[in-house]
N, C-alpha and C positions, 0 to 999 in steps of 0.2 A: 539220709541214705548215701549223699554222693559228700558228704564235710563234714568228717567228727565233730570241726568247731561249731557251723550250724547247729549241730544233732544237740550240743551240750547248751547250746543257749537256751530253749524252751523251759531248762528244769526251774530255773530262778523266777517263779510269779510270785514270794514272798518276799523274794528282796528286792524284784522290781515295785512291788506295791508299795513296800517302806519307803525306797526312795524317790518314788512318785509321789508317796506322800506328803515327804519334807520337805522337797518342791513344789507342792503347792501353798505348804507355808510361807515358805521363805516368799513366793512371788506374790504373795498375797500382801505377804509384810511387805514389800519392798513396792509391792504397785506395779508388779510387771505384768501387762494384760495377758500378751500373747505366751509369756513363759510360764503364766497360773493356766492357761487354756491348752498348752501342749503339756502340762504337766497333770491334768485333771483329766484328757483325754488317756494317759497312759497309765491312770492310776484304775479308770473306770476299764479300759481293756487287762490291767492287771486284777481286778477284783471278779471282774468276769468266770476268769479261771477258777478261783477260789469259793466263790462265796455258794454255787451251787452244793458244793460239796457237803455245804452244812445247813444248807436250804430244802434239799430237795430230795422228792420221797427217796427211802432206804431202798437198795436193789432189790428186794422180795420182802414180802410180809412173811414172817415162819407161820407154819402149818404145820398137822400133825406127822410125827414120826418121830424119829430118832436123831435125841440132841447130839452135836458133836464137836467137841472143841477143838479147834486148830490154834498150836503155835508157831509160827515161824520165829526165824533168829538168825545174824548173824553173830556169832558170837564170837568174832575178831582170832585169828590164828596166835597172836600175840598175847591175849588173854590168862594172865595167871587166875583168876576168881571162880575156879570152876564151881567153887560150891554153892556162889549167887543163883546159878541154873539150876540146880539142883533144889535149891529152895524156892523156885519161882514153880519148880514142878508141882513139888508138896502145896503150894498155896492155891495154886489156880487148876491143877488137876487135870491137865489135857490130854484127849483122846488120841490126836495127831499131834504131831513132831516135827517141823521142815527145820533142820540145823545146815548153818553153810559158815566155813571156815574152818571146818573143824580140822583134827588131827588124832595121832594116837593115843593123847593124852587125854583129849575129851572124849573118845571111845571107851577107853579102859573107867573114867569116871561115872560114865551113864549103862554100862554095860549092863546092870543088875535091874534097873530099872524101869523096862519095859520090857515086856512080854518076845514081845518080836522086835526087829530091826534090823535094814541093812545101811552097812557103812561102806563108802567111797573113800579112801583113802588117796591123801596128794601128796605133792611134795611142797607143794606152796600154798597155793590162798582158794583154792576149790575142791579141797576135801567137802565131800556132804554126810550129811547122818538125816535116816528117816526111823522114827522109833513109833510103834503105833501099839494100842491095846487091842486090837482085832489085829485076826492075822493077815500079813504080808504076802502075795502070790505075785507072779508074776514079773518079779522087780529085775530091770534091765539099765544097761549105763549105754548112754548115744553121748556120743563128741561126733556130732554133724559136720563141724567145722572143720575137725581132724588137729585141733589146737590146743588137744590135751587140755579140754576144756570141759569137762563132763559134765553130762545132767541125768538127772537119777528119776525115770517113773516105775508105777508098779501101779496094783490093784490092791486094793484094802477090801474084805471081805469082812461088812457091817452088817452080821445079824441077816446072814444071805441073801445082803444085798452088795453089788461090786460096786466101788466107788475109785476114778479111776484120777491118780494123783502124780504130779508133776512136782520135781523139788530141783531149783537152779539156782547158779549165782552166776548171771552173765559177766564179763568183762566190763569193768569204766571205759567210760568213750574216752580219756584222757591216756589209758594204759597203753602202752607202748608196742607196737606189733601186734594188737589184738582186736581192733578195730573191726577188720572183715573175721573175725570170729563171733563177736558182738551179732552182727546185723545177717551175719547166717543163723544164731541160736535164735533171733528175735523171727526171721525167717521160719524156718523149723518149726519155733510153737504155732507160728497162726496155723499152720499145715497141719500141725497136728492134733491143736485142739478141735477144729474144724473137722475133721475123718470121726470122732469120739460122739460114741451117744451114752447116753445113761449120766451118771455123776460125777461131776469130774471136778477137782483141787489143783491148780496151779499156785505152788508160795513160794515163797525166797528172795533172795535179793537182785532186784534187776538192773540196779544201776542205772535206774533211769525213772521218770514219773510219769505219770498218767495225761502230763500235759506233752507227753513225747507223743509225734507219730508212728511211731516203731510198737511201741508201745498199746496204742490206740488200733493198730492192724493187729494185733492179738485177741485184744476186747472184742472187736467190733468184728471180725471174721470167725472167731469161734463161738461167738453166741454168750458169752460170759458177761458175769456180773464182777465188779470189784466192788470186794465188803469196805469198803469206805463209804460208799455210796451212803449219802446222808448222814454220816457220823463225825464228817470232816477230814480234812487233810490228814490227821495226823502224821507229824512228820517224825522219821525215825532216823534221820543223821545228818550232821554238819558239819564239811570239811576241816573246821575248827575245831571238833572236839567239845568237851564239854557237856554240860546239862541241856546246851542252846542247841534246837533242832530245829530244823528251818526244810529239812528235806524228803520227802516222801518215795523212799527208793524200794524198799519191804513192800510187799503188795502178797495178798492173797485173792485169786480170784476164784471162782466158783462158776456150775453149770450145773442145772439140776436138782440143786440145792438152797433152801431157803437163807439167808442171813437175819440171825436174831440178836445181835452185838457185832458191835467193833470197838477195841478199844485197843490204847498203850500197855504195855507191860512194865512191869518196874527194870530199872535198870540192870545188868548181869556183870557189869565190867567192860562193856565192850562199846564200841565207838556205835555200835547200832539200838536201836531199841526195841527190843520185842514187840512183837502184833499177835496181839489174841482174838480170835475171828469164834462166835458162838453161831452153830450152825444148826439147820434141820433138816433130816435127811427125808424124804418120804418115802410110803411102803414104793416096795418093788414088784 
């Protein structure tokens, strides 16, 4: 809250574990008592964060109603491979849609393709796109922060029942002037998942992980589950690029709503990796 550098140190408990872990080699090899004992203590508080994730019960057991799949995605503004998306749709079939990055070019390519949707249109890196097979009401754009930072909700009307859904791409703590945009939107959702009853979808990219406390006052104030919960970290990007994903910034969370899968999605081109979250809605 008061030091973006603070804010961004919490995200790395996979690469503090690795090299907590190498350190305990090396002191081991080497016969260092007290530098295998400081390095075995920071691997056991680095493992901490992680291993519930894949330990511990799923945020809800599903129950009867209606199945519904969410995909989020960044799908990189830079991104030429639009037609990876478009075959990720065809294979895995999804009800919901959180796009963030997009532009007029990912618009005009997914235009035909679902039933309903609205798009957000930027000039930089926070265009959004919400595409759904049930219709859209409701849907509204708040920049809280006033930093030309949009977030996009609306209601999805599932089979009459409302399910009330949130699609964002906060600011890096690293971006430059955008800091106190950041930690107002993070502001804002606890606020406002918290006022919401019935069913509610928070996806997108937040720029941050679940071992954030920014993050954690979202969760923990609005009454939500993260479909991670028991499926594992899985991580969906690393400043590096590449196949290697080390970071869990994509997050869909849920209220209301059962989770019956979490899983990766196949790659689209973009430095992010898709989350496919298989959900169950109950009667209303």
């Amino acid at each position: 809250r008061w030091s973006p550098f603070a804010e961004m140190t919490v995200h790395f408990r996979v690469l503090y574990a690795c090299f907590a872990a190498l350190a305990v080699l090396l002191a081991v090899i080497t016969r260092q008592r007290v530098l295998t004992a400081l390095s075995a203590a920071l691997l056991v508080w680095a493992l901490g964060g992680i291993v519930p994730w894949y330990m511990g019960a799923h945020s809800s057991e599903p129950r009867d109603g209606t199945p519904l799949r969410v995909l989020t995605a960044n799908v990189s503004l830079h991104n030429q491979e639009l037609d990876k998306l478009s075959e990720l749709f065809r294979s895995e079939d999804p009800d919901l849609v959180f796009l963030q990055e997009t532009n007029a070019a990912w618009f005009a390519a997914l235009r035909d393709v679902y039933p309903h949707r609205v798009e957000v249109p930027h000039r930089h890196y926070f265009g959004l796109a919400l595409y759904s097979r049930f219709p859209i009401q409701n849907a509204q754009y708040d920049d809280p922060a006033d930093g030309d930072v949009p977030l996009l909700r609306a209601d999805i009307d599932v089979n009459g029942c409302l399910v009330h859904v949130v699609n964002l791409h906060i600011p890096s703590p690293e971006a430059r002037g955008l800091m106190q945009v950041r930690l107002t939107q993070y502001e804002w959702l606890a606020e406002h998942v918290s006022d919401r009853n019935g069913g509610i979808i928070v996806a997108g990219d937040f720029n941050g992980t679940m071992w954030s406390p920014l993050f954690s006052r979202v969760v923990k104030g609005g009454g939500l589950a993260n479909a991670r919960d028991g499926y594992g970290i899985l991580p969906t990007w690393f400043p590096l690029g590449g196949s290697l994903h080390l970071l869990p910034l994509d997050h869909v969370l849920v209220g209301g709503l059962s989770v019956a899968n979490t899983r990766l999605g196949e790659s689209i081109g973009s430095d992010h990796n898709p989350l496919i979250v298989d959900l169950v809605l109950p009667p209303c």
